[in-house]
N, CA, C and O of each residue as an XYZ file, in Angstrom:
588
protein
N       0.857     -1.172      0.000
C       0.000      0.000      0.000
C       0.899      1.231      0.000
O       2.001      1.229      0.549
N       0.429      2.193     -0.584
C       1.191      3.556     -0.939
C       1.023      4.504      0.031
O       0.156      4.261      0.870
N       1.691      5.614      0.134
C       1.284      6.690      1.102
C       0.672      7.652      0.740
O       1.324      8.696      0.767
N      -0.452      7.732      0.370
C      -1.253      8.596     -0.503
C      -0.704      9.897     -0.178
O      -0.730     10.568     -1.209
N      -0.023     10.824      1.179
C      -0.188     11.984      1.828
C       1.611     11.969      1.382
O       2.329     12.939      1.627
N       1.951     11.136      0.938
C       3.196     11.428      0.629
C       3.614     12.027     -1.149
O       4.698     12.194     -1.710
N       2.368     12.194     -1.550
C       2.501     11.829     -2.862
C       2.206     13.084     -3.077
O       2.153     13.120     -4.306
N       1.912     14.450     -2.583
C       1.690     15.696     -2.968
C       2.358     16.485     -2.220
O       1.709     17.136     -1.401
N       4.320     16.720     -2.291
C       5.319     17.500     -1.329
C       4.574     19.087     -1.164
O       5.008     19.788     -0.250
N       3.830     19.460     -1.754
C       3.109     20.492     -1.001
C       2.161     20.721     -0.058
O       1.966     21.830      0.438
N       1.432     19.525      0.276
C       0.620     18.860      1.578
C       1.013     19.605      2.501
O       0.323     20.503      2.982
N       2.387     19.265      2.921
C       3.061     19.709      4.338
C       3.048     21.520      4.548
O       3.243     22.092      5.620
N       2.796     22.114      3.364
C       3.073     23.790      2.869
C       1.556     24.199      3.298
O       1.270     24.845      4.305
N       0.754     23.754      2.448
C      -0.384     24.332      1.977
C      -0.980     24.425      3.168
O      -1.292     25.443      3.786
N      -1.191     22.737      3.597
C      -2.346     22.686      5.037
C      -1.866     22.823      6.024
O      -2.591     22.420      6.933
N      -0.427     23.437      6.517
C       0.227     23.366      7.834
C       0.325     25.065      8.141
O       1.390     25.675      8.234
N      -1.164     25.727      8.286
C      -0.494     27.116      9.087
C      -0.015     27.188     10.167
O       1.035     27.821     10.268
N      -0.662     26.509     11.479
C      -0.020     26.398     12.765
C       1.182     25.219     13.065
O       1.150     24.020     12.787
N       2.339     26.077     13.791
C       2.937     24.737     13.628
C       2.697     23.173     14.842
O       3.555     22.305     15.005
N       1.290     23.206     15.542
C       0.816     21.770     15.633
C       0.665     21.334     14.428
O       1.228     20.294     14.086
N       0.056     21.886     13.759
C      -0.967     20.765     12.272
C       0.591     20.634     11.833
O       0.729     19.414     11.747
N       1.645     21.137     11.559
C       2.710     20.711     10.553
C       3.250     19.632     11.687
O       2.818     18.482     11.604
N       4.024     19.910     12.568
C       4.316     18.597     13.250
C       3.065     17.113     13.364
O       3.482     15.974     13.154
N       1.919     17.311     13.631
C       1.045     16.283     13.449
C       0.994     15.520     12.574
O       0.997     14.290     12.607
N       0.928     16.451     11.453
C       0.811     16.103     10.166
C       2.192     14.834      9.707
O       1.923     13.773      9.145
N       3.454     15.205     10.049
C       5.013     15.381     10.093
C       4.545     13.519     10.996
O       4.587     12.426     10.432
N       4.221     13.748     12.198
C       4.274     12.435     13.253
C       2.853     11.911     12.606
O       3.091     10.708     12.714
N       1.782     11.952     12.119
C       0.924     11.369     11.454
C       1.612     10.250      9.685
O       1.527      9.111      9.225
N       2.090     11.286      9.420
C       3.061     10.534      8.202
C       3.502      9.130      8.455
O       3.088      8.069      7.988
N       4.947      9.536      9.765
C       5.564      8.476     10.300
C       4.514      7.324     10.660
O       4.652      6.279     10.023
N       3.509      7.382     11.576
C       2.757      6.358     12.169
C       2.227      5.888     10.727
O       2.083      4.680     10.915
N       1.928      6.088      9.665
C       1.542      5.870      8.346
C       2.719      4.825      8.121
O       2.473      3.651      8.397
N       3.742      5.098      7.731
C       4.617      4.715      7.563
C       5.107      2.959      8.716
O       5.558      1.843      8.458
N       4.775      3.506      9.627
C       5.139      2.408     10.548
C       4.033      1.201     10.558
O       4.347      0.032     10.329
N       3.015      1.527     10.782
C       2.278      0.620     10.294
C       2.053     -0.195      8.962
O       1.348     -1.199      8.861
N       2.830      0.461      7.879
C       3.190      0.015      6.903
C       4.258     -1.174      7.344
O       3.767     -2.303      7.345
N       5.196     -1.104      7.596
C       6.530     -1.714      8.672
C       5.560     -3.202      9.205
O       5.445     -4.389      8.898
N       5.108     -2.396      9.999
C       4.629     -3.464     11.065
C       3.502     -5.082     10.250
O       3.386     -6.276     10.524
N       2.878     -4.073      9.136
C       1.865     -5.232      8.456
C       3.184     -6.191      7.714
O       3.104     -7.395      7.471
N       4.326     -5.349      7.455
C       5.664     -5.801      6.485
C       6.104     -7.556      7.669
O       6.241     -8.755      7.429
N       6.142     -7.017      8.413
C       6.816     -7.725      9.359
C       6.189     -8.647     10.000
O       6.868     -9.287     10.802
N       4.704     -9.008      9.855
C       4.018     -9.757     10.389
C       3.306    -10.457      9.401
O       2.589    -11.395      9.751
N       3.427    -10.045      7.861
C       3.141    -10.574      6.760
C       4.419    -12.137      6.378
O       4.143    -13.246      5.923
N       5.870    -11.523      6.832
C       7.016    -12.377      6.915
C       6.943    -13.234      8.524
O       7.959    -13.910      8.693
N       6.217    -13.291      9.369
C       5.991    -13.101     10.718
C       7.761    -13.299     11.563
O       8.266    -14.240     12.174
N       8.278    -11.887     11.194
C       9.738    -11.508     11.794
C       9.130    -10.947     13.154
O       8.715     -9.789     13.110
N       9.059    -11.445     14.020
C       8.795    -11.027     15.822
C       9.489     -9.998     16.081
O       8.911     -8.918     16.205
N      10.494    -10.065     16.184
C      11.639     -9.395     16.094
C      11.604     -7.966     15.679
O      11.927     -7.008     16.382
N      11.191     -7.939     14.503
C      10.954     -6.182     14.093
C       9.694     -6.007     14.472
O       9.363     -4.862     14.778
N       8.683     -7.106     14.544
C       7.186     -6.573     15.072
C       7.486     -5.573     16.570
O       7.204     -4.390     16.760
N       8.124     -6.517     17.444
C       8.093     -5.766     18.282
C       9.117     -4.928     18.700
O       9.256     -4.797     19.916
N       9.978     -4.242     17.839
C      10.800     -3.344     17.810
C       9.924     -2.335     17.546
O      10.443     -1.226     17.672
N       8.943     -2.330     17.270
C       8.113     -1.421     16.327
C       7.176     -1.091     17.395
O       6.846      0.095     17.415
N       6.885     -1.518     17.901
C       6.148     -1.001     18.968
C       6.061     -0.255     20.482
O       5.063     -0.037     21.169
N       7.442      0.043     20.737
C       7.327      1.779     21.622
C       8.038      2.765     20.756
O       8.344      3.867     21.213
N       8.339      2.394     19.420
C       7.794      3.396     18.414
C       6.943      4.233     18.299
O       6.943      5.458     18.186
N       5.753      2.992     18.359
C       4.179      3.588     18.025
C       3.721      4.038     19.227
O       2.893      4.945     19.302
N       4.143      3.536     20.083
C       3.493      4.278     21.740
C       4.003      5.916     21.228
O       3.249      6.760     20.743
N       5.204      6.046     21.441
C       5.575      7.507     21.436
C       4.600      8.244     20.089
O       3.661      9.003     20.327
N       4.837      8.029     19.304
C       3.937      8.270     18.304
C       2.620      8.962     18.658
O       2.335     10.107     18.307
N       1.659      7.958     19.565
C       0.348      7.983     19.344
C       0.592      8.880     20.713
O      -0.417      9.548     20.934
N       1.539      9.076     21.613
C       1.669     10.071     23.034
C       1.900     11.479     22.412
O       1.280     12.506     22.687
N       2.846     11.334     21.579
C       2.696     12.961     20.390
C       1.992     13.243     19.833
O       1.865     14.454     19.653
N       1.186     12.427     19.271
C       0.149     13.023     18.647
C      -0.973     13.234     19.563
O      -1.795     14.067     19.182
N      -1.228     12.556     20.895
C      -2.396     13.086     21.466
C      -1.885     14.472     22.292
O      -2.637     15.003     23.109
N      -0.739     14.929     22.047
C       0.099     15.731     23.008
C      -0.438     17.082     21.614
O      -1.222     17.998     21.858
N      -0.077     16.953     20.869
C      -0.103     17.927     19.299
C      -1.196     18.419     19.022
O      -1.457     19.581     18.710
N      -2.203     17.091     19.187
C      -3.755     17.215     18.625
C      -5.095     17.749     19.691
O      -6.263     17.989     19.387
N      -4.344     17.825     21.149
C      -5.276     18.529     22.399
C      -6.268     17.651     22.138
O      -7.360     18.219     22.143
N      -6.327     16.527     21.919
C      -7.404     15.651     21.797
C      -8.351     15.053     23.297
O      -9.385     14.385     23.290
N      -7.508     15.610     24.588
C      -7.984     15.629     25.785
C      -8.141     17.195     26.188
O      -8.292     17.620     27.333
N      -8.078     17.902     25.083
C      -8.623     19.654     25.929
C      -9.810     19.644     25.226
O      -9.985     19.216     24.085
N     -10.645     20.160     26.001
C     -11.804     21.158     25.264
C     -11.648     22.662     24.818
O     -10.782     23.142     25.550
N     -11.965     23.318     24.210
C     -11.769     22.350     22.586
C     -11.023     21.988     21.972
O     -10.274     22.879     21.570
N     -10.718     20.686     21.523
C      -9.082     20.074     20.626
C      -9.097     21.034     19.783
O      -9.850     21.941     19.429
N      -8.016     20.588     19.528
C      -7.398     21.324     17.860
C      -7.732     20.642     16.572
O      -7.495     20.978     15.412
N      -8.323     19.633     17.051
C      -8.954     18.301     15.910
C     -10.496     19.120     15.623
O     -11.219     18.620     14.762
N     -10.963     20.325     16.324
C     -11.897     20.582     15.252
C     -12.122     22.197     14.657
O     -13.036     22.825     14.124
N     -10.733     22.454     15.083
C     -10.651     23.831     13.961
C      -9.954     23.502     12.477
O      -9.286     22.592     11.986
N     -10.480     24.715     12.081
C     -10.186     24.176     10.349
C      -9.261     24.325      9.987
O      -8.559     25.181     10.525
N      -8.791     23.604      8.931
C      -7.592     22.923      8.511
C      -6.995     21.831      8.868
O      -5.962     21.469      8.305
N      -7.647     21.033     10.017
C      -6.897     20.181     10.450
C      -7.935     18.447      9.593
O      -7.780     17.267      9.906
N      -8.693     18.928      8.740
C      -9.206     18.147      7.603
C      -8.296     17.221      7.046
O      -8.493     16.033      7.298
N      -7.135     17.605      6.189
C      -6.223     16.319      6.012
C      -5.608     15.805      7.175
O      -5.679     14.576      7.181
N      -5.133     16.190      7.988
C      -4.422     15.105      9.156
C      -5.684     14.074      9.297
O      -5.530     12.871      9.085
N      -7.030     14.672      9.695
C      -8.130     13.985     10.307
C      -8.253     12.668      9.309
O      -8.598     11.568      9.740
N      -7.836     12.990      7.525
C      -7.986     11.848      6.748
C      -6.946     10.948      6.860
O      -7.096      9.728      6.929
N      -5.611     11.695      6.883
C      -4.492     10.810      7.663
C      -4.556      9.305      8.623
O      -4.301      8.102      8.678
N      -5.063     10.387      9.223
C      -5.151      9.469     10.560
C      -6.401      7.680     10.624
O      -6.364      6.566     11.148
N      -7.326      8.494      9.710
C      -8.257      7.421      9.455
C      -7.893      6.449      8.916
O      -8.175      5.320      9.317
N      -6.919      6.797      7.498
C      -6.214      5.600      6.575
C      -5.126      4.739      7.921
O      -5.083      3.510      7.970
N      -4.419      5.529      8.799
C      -3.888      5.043     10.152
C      -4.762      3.894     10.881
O      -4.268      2.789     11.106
N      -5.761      4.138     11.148
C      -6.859      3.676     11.435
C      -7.438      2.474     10.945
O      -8.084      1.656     11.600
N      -7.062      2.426      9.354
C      -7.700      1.348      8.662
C      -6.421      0.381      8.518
O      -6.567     -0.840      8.480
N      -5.268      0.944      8.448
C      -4.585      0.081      8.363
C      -3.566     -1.137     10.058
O      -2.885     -2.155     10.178
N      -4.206      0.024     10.971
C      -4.037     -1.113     12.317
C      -5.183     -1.825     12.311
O      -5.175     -2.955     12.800
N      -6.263     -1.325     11.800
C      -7.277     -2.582     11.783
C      -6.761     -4.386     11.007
O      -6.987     -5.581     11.199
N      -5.836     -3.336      9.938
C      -5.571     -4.679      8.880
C      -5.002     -5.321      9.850
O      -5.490     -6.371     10.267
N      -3.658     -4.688     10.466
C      -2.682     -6.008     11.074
C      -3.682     -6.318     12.036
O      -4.184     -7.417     11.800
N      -4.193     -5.701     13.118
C      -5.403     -6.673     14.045
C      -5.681     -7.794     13.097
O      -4.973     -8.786     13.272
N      -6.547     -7.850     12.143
C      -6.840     -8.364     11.318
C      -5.783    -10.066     11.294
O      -5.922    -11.217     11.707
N      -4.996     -9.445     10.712
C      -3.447    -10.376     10.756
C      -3.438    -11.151     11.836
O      -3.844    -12.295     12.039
N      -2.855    -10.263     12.571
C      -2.827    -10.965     13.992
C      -3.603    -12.142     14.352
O      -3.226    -13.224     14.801
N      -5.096    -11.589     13.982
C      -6.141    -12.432     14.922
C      -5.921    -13.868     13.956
O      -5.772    -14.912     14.591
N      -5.899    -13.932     12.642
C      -5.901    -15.212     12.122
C      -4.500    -15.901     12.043
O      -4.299    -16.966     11.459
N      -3.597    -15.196     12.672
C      -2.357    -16.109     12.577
C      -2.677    -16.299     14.175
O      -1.633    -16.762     14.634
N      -3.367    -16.198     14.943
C      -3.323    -16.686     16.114
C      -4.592    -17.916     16.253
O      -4.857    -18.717     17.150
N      -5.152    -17.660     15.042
C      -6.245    -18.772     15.374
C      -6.119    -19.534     14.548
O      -6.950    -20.439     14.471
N      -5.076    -19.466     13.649
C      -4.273    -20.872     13.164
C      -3.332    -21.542     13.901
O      -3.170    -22.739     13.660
N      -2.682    -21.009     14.751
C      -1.942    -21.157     15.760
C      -2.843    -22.299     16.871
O      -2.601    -23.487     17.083
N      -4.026    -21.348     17.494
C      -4.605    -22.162     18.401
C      -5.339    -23.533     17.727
O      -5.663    -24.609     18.229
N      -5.419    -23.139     16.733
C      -6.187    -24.626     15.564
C      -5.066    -25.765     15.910
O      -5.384    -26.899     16.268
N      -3.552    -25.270     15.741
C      -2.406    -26.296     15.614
C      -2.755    -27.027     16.769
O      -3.109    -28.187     16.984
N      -2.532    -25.897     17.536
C      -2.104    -26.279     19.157
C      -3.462    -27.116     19.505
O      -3.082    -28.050     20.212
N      -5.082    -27.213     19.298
C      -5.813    -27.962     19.636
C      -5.649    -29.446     18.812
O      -5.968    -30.553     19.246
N      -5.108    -29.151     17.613
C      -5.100    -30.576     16.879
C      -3.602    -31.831     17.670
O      -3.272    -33.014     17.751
N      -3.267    -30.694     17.994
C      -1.593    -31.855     18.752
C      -2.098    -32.084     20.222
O      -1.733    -33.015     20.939
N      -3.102    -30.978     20.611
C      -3.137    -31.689     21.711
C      -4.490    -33.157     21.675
O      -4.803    -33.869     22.629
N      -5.029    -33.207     20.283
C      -5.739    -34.366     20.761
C      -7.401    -33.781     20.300
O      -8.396    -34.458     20.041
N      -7.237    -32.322     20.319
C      -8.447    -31.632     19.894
C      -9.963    -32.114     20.649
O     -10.018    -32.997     21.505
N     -10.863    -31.533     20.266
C     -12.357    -32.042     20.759
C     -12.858    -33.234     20.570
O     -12.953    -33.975     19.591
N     -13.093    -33.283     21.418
C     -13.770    -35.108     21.034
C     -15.309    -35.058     20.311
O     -15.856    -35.997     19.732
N     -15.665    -34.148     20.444
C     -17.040    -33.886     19.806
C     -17.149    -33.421     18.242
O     -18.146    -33.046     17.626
N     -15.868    -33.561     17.824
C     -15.911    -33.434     16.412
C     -15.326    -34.703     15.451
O     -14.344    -35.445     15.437
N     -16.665    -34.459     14.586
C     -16.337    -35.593     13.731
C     -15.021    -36.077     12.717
O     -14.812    -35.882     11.520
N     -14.153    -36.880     13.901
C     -13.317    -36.861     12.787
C     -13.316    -38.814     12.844
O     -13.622    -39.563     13.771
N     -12.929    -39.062     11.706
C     -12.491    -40.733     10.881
C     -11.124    -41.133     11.516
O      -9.957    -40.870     11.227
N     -11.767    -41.928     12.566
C     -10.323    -42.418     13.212
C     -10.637    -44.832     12.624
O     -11.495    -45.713     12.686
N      -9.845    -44.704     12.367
C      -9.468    -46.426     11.353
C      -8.548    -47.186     12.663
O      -7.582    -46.661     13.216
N      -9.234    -48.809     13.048
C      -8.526    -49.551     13.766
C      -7.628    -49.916     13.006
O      -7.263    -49.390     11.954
N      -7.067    -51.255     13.754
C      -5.594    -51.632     12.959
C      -6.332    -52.745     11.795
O      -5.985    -53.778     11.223
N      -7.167    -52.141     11.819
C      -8.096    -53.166     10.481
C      -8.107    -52.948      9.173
O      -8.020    -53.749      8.242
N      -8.235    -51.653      9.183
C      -8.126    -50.863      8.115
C      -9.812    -50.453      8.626
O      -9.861    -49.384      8.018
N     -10.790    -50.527      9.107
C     -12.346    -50.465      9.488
C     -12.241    -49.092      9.836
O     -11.202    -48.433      9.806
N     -13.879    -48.514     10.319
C     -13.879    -47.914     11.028
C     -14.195    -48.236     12.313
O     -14.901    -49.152     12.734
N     -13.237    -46.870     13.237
C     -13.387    -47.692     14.934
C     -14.787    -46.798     15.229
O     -15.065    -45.723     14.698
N     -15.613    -47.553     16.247
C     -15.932    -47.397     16.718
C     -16.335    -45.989     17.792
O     -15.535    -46.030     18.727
N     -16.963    -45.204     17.896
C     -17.048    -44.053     19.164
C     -17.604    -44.922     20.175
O     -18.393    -45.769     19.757
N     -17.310    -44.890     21.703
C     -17.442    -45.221     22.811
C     -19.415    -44.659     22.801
O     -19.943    -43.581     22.530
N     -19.947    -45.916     23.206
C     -21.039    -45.830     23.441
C     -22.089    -45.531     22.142
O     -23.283    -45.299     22.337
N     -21.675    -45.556     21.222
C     -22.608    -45.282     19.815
C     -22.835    -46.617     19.113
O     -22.234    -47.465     19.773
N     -23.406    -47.143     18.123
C     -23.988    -48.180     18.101
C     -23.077    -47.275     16.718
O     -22.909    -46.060     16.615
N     -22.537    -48.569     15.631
C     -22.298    -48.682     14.648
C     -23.356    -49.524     13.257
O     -24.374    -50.210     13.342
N     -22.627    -49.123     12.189
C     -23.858    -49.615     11.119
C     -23.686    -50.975     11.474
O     -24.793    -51.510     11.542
N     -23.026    -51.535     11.655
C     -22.982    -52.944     12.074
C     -23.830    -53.812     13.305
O     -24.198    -54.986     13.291
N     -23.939    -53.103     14.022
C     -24.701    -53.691     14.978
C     -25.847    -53.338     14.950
O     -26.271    -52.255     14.546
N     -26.872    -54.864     15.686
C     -28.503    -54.594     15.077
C     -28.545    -54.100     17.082
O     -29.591    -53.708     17.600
């Protein structure tokens, strides 16, 4: 995925009169960027840079709530101009959803492994064969064989 906000070097000129919105804008980029990183790194699943990457993003998201007065009344998130960061931040937004995303199914392939080695549910139908080549039996179920 591309950095859409990177792709017009006058972005940073045009929409940055105060200098919060230019630094935001500036630490909004980066977190763009890092999360780019982070889907990189968990797509290869390198642990290693995943979580190098992450008091990165703490500081990140502590500057930007530090930049954006997003705990004063009234933030700075709703005077004008601060329209592109606000789109910034959303594509930010969509793309920690992705790795969540990630995450959750490499962990529930994971727990799939880990239930199948350990022996898994007994309540699911699976085709277990005696040394007969037949099928065995479930404990207490009546087979096609027996009247």
């Amino acid at each position: 995925m591309s950095l859409p906000f990177q792709a017009d070097p006058t972005l940073m000129q045009a929409a940055a009169p105060s200098p919060e919105l230019q630094a935001a804008l500036e630490h909004g980029l980066a977190l763009h960027a890092l999360l780019e990183q982070e889907f990189e790194a968990l797509r290869v699943q390198n642990l290693d840079v995943f979580d190098g990457l992450q008091e990165t993003k703490l500081n990140l998201f502590a500057t930007l709530t530090t930049l954006t007065g997003v705990h004063t009344d009234p933030g700075r998130l709703d005077q004008p101009g601060w329209d592109t960061f606000k789109n910034l931040i959303h594509d930010c937004r969509d793309l920690h959803r992705r790795n969540e995303v990630l995450i959750s199914r490499k962990l529930d392939a994971i727990r799939g492994t880990l239930q199948t080695l350990r022996g898994g549910d007994t309540t699911t139908s699976v085709e277990v064969y005696d040394r007969l080549g037949r099928m065995a039996r479930h404990r207490g179920s009546r087979g096609y064989e027996e009247v």
